[in-house]
C-alpha positions in Angstrom: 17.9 97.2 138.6 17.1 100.4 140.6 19.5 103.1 141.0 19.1 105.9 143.8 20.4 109.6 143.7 21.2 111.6 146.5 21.7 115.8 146.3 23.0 118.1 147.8 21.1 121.2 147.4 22.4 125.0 147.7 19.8 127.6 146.8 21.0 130.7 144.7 19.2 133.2 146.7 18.7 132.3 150.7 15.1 133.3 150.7 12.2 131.5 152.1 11.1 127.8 152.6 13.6 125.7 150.7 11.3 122.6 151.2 8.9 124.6 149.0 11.7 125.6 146.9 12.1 122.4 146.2 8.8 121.4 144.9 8.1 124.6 143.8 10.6 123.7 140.7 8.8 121.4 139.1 5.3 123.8 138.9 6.0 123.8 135.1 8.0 120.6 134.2 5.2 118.5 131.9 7.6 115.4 132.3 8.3 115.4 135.7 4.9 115.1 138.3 5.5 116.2 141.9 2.9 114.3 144.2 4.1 116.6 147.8 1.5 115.3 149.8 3.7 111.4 149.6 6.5 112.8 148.7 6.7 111.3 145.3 8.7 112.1 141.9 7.1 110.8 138.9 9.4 111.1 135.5 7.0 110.5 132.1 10.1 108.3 130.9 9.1 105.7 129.8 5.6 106.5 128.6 4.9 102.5 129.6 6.5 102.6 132.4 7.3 105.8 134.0 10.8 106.1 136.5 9.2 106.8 140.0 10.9 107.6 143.3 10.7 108.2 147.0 11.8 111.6 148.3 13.5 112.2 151.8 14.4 115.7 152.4 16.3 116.9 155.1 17.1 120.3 156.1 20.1 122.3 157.6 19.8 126.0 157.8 21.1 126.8 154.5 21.3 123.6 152.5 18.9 120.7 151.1 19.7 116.8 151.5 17.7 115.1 148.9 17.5 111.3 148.6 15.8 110.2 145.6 14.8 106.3 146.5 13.3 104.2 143.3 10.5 102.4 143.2 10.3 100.8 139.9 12.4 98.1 138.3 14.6 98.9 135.1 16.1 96.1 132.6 19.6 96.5 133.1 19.7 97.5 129.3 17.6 100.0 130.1 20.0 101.7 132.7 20.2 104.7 130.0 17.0 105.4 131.4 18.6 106.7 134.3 21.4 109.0 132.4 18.4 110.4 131.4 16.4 111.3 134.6 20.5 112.2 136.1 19.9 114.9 133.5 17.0 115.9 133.4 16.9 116.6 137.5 19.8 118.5 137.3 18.5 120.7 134.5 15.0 121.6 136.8 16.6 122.0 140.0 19.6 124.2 138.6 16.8 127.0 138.3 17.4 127.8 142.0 19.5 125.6 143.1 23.3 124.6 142.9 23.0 120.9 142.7 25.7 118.5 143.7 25.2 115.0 143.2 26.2 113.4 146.7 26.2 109.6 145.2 27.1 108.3 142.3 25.2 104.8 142.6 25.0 105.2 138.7 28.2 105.7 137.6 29.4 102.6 140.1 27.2 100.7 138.5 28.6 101.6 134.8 32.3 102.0 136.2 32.0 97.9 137.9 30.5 96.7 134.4 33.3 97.8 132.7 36.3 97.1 135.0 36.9 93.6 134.2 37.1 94.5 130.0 39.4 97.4 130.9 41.4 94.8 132.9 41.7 92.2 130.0 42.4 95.1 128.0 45.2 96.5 130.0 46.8 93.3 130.7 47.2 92.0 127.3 48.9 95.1 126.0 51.0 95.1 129.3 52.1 91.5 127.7 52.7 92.5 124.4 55.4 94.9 126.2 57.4 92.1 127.8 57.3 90.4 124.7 59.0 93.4 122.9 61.4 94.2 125.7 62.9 90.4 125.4 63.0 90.3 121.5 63.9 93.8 120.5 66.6 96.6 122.0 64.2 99.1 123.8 67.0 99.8 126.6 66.5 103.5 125.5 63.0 104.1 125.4 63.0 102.4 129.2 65.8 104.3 130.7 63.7 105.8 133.7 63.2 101.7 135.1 66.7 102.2 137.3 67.3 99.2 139.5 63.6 98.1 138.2 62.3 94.6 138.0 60.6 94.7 134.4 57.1 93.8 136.3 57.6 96.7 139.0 58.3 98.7 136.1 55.6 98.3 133.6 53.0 97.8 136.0 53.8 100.9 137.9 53.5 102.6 134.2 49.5 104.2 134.1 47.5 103.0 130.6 48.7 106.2 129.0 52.5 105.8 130.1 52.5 102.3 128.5 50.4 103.3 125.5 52.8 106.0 124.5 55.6 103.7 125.1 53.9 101.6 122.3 52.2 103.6 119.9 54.1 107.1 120.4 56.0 108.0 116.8 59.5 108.3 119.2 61.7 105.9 116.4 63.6 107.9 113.6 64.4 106.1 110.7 68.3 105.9 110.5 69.1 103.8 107.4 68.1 100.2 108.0 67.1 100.6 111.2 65.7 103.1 113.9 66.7 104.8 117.1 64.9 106.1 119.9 64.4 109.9 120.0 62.3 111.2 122.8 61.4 114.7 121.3 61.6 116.5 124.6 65.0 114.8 126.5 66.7 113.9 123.1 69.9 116.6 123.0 71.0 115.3 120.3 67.7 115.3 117.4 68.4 118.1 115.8 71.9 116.4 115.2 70.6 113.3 114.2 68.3 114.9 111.8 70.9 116.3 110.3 73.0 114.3 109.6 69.9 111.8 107.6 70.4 112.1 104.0 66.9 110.3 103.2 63.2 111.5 104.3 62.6 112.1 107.8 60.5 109.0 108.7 59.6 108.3 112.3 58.1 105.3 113.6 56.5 103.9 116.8 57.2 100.9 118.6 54.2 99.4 117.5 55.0 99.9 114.1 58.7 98.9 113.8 58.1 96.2 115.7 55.0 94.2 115.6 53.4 95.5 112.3 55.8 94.3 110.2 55.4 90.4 111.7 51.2 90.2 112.3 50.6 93.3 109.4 46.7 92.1 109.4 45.8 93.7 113.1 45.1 97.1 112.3 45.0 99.5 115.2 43.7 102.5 115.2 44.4 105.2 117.4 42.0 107.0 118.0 39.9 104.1 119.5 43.2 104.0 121.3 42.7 107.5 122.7 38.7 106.9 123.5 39.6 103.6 125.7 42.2 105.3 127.6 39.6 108.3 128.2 36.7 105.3 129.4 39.8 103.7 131.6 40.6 107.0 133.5 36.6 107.5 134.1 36.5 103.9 136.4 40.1 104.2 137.5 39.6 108.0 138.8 35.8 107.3 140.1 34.3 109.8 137.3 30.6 110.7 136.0 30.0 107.6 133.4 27.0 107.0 131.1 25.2 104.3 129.4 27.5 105.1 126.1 30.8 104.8 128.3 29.4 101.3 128.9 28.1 100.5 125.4 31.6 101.6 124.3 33.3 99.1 127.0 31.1 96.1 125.5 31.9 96.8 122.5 35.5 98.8 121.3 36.7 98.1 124.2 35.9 94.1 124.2 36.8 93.9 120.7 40.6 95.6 121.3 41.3 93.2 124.2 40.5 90.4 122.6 42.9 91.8 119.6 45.8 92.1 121.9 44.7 88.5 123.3 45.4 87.3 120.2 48.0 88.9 119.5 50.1 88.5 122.3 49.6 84.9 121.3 50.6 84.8 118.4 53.9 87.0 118.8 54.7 83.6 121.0 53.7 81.2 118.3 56.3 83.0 116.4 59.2 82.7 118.8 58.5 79.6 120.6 58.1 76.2 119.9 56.3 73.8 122.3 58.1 70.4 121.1 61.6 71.9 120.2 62.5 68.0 118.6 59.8 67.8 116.7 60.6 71.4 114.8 63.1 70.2 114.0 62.5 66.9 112.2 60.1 68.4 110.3 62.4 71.4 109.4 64.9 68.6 108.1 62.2 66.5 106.4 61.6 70.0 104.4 65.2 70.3 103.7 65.4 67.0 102.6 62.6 67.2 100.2 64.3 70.1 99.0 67.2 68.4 98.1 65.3 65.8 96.3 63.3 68.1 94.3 66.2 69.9 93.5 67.8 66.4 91.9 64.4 66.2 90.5 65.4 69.5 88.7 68.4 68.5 87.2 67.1 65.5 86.1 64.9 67.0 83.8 67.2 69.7 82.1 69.0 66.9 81.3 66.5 65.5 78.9 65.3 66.6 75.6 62.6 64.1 74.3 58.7 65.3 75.7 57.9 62.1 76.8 60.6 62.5 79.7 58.4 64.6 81.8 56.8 61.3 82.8 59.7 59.8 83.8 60.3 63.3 86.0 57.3 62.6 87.8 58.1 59.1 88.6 61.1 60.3 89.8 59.9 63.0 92.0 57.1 60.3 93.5 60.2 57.8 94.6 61.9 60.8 96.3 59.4 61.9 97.9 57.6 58.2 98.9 60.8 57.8 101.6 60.1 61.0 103.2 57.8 60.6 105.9 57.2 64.4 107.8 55.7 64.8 111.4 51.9 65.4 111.5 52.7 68.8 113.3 50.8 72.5 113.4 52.9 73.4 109.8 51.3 77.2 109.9 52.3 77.3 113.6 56.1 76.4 113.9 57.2 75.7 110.0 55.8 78.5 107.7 58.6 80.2 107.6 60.8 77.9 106.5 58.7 76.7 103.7 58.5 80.1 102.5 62.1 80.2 102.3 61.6 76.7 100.5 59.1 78.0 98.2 61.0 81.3 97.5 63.7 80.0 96.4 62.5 77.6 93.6 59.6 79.3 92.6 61.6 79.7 89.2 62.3 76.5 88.5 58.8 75.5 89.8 57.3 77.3 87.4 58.9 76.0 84.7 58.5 72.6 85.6 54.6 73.1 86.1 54.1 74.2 82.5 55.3 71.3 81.1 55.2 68.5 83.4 52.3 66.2 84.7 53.2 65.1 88.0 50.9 62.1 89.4 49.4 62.4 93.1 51.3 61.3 95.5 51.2 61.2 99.2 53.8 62.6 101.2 53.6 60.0 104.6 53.0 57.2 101.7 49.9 55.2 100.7 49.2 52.0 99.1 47.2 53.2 96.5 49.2 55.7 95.4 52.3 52.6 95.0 49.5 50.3 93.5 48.8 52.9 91.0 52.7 53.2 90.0 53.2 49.7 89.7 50.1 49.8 87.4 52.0 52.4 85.2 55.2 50.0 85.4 53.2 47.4 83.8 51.3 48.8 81.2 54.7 50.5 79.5 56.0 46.9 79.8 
């Protein structure tokens, strides 16, 4: 990659030739040779392979045009290279100059590298918004939409608009549940902190709402803060650097591929993609419930130790007829077997200390009746 710099030069005191001005500034710079006689700029960086560029000076009465053209190649990961001559320039010519940099060929380069990452980023968490306005009463916190579409709406919100719709601590704590308080239009907070008997906890968006069902994406905000700052350098055509870019390929990368995931997820969670199937496999669960439950009760019954054989035979015939879709289980079904699981953990427990329970397979499996019919035969 080359990258060119253009100035704009005003000199401090409007005295002499500023051509020799110009080159006169560099009489005492050890890392930067001035070859006049071709018009060349030679910066020492790298030792092995020194920057080196073209100058084209032009001249009005009062002010210096200065095109800085490169000659050598740089590695794009490298470009740093660069932020350092951008620098280094400035500093030199500052001595009798005030120096405007006409281009910005370097920062364009830095700001298109980063756009599409920013883009991902920004649309993933713009996602993660629509999926909280459909699940969850945020009518408050979006009272300024009006006659809105929801798209018009969020996508007419800049990055820090919609990132202090999400992680701003706007949601008090009212019992159970939590309210929207904008600290600045809310009339009626210092009422409402009144009247809370309990701690005064408040909350963001984030928090109440997607924490508490994917709890294992941490996000931290002051990444938060240094993404939006990167964000408004590309959208608002600012000075970037090699570290604005470094910090797009990696932070930044890393956070929209966190959203991606979880936007995804929160979906997971809420939709099913075969509705029918759900829901023969939520009633296989139940059922299997129901026949571990008899299962139970089958064995308080008894009092002699060598019962908890005959348990196990019975829990392997109830279970044998139940034959359960081969589905995604941690997708579409973990919650109810939780709930399953939770609620005879007790008795499970028990049952587990004193019982051996012989493998069995679920869908059924010849081997598994071979080895019962075995069992049947030898107690014969």
């Amino acid at each position: 990659m080359k990258v060119d710099f253009e100035l704009l030069l005003k000199p401090k005191i409007q005295d002499g030739d500023l051509r020799q001005l110009f080159w006169e500034s560099f009489e005492r710079i050890h890392d930067i040779n001035r070859l006049e006689k071709t018009n060349t700029l030679t910066y020492n960086f790298p030792e092995d392979n020194p920057l080196q560029f073209k100058t084209i000076i032009r001249k009005s009465d009062s002010i210096l045009h200065c095109r800085l053209k490169a000659t050598v190649d740089v590695h794009w990961r490298k470009a740093y290279f660069y932020d350092k001559f951008r620098a280094r320039i400035s500093g030199v010519l500052s001595q009798h100059f005030e120096v405007t940099h006409y281009s910005a060929d370097l920062s364009a380069y830095y700001a298109k590298k980063c756009y599409s990452t920013l883009l991902d980023y920004e649309t993933n968490l713009r996602k993660i918004f629509y999926f909280i306005y459909h699940f969850y009463d945020v009518t408050d916190a979006t009272a300024g939409r009006k006659k809105q579409t929801l798209n018009a709406y969020v996508e007419d919100l800049d990055l820090s608009q919609l990132e202090k719709l999400l992680f701003a601590k706007d949601w008090l704590e009212v019992g159970d549940s939590y309210e929207f308080c904008d600290i600045i239009k809310d009339s009626n907070l210092y009422e409402k902190l009144q009247n809370l008997t309990e701690k005064i906890e408040f909350r963001s968006l984030w928090e109440v709402n997607i924490k508490p069902l994917l709890p294992k994406h941490n996000i931290d905000e002051e990444v938060i803060t240094k993404i939006r700052n990167v964000r408004n350098k590309v959208a608002h055509h600012k000075e970037m650097s090699f570290n604005d870019w470094k910090f797009c390929k990696n932070e930044v990368r890393t956070y929209a591929n966190k959203f991606h995931k979880i936007q995804d997820e929160l979906l997971e969670r809420k939709f099913y993609q075969n509705t029918k199937v759900s829901t023969v496999a939520l009633q296989g669960l139940l059922e299997m419930s129901k026949q571990f439950q008899k299962a139970v009760e089958a064995y308080r019954k008894t009092i002699l130790a060598h019962n908890a054989i005959i348990l196990g035979e019975i829990i392997a015939k109830a279970m044998k007829s139940i034959t359960i879709p081969r589905i995604d289980i941690s997708k579409t079904i973990t919650p109810a077997m939780a709930e399953i699981a939770n609620s005879h953990a007790e008795h499970i427990s028990k049952i587990i200390q004193n019982t051996t329970i012989p493998q069995i397979d679920v869908l059924g499996n010849d081997k598994q009746e071979s080895s019962l019919e075995n069992d049947e035969e030898d107690k014969e």
